[in-house]
Residue frames as qw, qx, qy, qz and C-alpha x, y, z in Angstrom:
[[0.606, -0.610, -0.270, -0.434, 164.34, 1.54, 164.42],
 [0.881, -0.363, -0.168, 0.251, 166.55, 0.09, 166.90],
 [0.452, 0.480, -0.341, 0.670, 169.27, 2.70, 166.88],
 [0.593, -0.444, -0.472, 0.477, 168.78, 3.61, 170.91],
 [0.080, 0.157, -0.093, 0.980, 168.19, 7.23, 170.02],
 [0.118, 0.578, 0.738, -0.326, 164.90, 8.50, 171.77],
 [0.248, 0.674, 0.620, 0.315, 162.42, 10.69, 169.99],
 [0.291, -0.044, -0.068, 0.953, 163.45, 14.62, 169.30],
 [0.111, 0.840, 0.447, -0.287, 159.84, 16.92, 170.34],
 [0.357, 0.651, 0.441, 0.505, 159.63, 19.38, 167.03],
 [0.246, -0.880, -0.248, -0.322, 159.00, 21.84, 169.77],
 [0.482, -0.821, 0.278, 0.131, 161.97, 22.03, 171.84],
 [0.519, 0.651, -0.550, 0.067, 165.39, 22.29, 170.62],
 [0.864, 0.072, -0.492, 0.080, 167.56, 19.30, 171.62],
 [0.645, -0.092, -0.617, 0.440, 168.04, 19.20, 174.97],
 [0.065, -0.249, 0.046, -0.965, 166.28, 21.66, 176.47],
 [0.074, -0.395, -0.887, 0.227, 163.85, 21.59, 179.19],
 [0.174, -0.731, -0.575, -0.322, 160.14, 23.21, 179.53],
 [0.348, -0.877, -0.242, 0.228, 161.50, 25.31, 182.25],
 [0.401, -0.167, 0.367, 0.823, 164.23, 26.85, 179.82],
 [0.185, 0.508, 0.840, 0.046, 161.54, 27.41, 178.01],
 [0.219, -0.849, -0.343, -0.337, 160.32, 29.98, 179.89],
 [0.646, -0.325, -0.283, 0.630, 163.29, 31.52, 181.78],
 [0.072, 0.572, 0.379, 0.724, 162.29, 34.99, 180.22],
 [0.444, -0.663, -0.442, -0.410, 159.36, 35.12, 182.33],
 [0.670, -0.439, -0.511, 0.312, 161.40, 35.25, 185.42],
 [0.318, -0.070, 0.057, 0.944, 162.58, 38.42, 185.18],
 [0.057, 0.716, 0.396, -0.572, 160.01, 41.26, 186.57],
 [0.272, 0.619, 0.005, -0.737, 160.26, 43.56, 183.91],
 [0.073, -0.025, -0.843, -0.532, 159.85, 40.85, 180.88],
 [0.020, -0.498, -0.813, 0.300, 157.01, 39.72, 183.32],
 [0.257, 0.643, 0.471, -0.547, 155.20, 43.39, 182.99],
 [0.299, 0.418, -0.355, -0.781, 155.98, 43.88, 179.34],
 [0.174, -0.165, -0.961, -0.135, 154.34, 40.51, 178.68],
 [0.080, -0.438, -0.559, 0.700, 151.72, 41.83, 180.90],
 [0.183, 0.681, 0.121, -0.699, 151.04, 45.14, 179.10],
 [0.118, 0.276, -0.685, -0.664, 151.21, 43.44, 175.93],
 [0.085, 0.300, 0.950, 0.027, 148.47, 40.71, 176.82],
 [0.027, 0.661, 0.513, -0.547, 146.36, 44.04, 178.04],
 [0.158, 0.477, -0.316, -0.805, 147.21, 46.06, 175.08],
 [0.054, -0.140, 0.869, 0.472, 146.40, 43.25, 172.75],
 [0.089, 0.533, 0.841, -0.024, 142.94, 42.46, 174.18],
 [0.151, 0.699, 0.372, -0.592, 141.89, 46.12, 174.30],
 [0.182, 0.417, -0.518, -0.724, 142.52, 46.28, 170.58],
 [0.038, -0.056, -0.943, -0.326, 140.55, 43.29, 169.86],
 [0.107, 0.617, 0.650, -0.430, 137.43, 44.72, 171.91],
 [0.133, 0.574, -0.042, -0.807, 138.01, 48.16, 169.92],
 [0.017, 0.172, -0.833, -0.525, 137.90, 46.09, 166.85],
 [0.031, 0.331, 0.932, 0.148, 135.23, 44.23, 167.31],
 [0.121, -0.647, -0.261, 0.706, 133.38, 47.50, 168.87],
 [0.234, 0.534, -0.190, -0.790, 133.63, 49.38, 165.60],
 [0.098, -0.166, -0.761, -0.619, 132.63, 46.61, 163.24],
 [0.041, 0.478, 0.856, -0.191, 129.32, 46.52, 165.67],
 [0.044, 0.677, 0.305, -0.668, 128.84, 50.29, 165.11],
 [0.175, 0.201, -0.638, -0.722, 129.17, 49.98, 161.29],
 [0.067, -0.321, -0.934, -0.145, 127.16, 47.21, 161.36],
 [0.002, 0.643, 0.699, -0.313, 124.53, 48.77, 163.68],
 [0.112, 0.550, -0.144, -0.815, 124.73, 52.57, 161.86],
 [0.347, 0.436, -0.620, -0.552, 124.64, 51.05, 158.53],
 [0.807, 0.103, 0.550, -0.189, 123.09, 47.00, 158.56],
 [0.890, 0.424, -0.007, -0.168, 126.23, 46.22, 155.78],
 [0.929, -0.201, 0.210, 0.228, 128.07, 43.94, 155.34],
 [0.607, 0.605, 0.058, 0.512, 129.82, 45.56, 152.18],
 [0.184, -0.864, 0.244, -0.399, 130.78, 48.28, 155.10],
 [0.725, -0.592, 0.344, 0.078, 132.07, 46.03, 157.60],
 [0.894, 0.085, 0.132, 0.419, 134.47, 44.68, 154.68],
 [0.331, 0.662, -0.087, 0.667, 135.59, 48.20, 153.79],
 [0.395, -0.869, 0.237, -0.179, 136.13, 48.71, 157.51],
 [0.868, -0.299, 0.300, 0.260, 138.49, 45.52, 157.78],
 [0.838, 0.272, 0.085, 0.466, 140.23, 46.63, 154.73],
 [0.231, 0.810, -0.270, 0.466, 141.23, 50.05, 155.73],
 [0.651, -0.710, 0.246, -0.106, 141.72, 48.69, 159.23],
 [0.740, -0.304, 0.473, 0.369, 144.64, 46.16, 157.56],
 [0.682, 0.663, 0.165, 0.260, 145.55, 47.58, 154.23],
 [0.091, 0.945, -0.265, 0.172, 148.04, 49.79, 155.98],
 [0.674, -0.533, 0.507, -0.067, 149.63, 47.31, 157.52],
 [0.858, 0.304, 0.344, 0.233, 150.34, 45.45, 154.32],
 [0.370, 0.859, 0.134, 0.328, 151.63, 48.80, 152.90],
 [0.117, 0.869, -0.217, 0.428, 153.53, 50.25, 155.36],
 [0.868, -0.439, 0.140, 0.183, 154.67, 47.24, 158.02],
 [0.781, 0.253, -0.057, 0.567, 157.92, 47.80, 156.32],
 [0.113, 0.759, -0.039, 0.640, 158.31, 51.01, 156.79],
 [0.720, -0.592, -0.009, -0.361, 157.23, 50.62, 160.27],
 [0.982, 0.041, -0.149, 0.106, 160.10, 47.86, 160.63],
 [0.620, 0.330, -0.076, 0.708, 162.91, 49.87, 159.18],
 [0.136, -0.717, 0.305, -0.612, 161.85, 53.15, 161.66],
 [0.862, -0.469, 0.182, -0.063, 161.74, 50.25, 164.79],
 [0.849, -0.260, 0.032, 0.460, 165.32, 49.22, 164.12],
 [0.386, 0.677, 0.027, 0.626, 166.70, 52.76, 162.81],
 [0.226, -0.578, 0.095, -0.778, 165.07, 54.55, 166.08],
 [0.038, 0.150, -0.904, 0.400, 164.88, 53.50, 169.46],
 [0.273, -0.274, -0.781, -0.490, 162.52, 51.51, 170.06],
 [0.005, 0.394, 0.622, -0.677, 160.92, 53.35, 173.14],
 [0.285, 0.002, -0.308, -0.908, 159.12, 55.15, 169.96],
 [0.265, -0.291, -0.850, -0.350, 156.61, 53.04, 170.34],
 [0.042, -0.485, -0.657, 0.576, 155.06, 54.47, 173.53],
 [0.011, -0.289, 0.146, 0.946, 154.11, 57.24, 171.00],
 [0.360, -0.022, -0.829, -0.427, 152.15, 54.78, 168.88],
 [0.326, -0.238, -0.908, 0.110, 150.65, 54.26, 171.70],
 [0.008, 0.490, 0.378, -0.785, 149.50, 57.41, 172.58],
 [0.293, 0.259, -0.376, -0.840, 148.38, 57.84, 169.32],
 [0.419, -0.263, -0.802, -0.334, 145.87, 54.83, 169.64],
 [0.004, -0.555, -0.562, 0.613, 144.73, 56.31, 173.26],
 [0.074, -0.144, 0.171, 0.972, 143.95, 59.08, 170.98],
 [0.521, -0.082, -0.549, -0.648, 141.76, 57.45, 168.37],
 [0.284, -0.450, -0.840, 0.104, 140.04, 55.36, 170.90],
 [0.076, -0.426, -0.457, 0.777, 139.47, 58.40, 173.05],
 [0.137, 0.179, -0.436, -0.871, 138.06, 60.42, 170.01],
 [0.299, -0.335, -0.834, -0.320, 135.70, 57.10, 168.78],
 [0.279, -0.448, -0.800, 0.287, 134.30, 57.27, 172.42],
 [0.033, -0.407, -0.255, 0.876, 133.74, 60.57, 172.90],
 [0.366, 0.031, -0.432, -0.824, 131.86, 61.07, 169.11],
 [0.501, -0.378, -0.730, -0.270, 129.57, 57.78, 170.06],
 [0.255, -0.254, -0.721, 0.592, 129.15, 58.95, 173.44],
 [0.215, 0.418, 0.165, -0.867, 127.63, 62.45, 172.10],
 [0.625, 0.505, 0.585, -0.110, 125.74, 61.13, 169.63],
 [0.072, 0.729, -0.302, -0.610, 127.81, 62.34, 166.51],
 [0.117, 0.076, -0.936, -0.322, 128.37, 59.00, 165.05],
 [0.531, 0.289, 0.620, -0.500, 124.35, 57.97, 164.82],
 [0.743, 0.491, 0.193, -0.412, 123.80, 57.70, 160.85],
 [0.864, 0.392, 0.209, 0.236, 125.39, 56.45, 157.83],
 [0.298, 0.790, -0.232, 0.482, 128.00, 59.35, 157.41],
 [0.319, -0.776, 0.520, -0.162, 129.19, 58.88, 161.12],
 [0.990, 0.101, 0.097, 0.026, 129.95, 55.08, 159.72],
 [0.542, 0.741, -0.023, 0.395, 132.42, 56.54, 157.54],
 [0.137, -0.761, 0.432, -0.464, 134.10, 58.57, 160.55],
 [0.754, -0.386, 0.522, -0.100, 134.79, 54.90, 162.23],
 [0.828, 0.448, 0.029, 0.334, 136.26, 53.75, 158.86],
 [0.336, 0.828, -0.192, 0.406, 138.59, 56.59, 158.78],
 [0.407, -0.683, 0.555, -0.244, 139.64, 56.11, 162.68],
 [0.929, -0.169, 0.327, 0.037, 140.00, 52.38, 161.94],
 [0.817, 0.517, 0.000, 0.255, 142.47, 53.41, 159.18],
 [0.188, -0.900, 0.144, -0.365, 143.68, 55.49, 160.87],
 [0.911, -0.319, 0.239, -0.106, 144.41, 52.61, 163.64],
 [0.954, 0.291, 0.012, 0.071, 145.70, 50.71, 160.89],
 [0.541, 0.670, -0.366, 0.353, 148.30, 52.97, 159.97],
 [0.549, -0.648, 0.353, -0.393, 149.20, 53.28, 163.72],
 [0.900, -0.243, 0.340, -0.126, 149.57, 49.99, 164.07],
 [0.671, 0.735, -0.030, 0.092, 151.90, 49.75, 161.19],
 [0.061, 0.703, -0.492, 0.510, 154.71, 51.23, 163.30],
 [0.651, -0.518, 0.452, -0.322, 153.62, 49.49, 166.64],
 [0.968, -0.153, 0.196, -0.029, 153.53, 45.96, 166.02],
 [0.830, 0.385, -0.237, 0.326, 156.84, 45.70, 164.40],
 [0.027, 0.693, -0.461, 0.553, 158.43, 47.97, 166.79],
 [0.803, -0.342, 0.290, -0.393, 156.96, 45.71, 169.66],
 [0.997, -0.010, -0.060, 0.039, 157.68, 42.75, 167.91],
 [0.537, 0.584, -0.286, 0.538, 161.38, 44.32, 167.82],
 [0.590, -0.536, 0.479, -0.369, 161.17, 44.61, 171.93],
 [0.981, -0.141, 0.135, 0.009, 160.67, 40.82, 172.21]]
């Protein structure tokens, strides 16, 4: 107890201050890919939440909303590798593709619920299939992304 060493925070590596921390952030273009990641992240969590309401509200089950979550993350269990091994094969600007390919399926969702196409139990189904869709999408992104950082 008495050895004159002070206490080492779990969270920072030894010697290292809170404004090392964050020395990233000073740089402008970390600053807008942080940014466009915070913005990307939330508008996937709205779409998310968005299509379980429209299962839910098309279809009033639950047993649907679980078979939407699982096609929405079963690809991601299945094919995050894959995804991994084309993010460090291929540069990793691929991802802007990935990203046009989820403007896609959002643009698609909105446009079928907008005309009333998606309105009964069968257009349920057609918001499974874009959320799996998603999934796979996402499959490719987030590891490529996480391979930016």
């Amino acid at each position: 107890m008495g050895t004159g060493h002070s206490a080492v925070s779990l969270n920072e590596p030894a010697g290292s201050t809170s404004s090392a921390r964050f020395r990233a952030l000073k740089h402008r273009n970390f600053q807008l890919f942080v940014g466009g990641q915070l913005v990307s992240l939330i508008g996937t969590w709205i779409q998310n939440a968005a299509q379980l309401w429209l299962v839910y509200r098309l279809t009033n089950s639950a047993a649907l909303l679980g078979i939407f979550g699982f096609a929405n993350q079963i690809p991601m269990l299945v094919l995050s590798s894959v995804g991994g091994y084309v993010g460090d094969r291929y540069s990793a600007s691929r991802g802007d593709c990935d990203a046009g390919v989820s403007m896609l399926l959002a643009f698609l969702l909105s446009v079928l619920t907008l005309n009333h196409l998606i309105h009964d139990r069968r257009g349920a189904w057609v918001v499974i299939v874009i959320g799996f869709l998603q999934g796979v999408v996402n499959a490719f992104d987030v590891p490529i992304r996480q391979s930016f950082l």
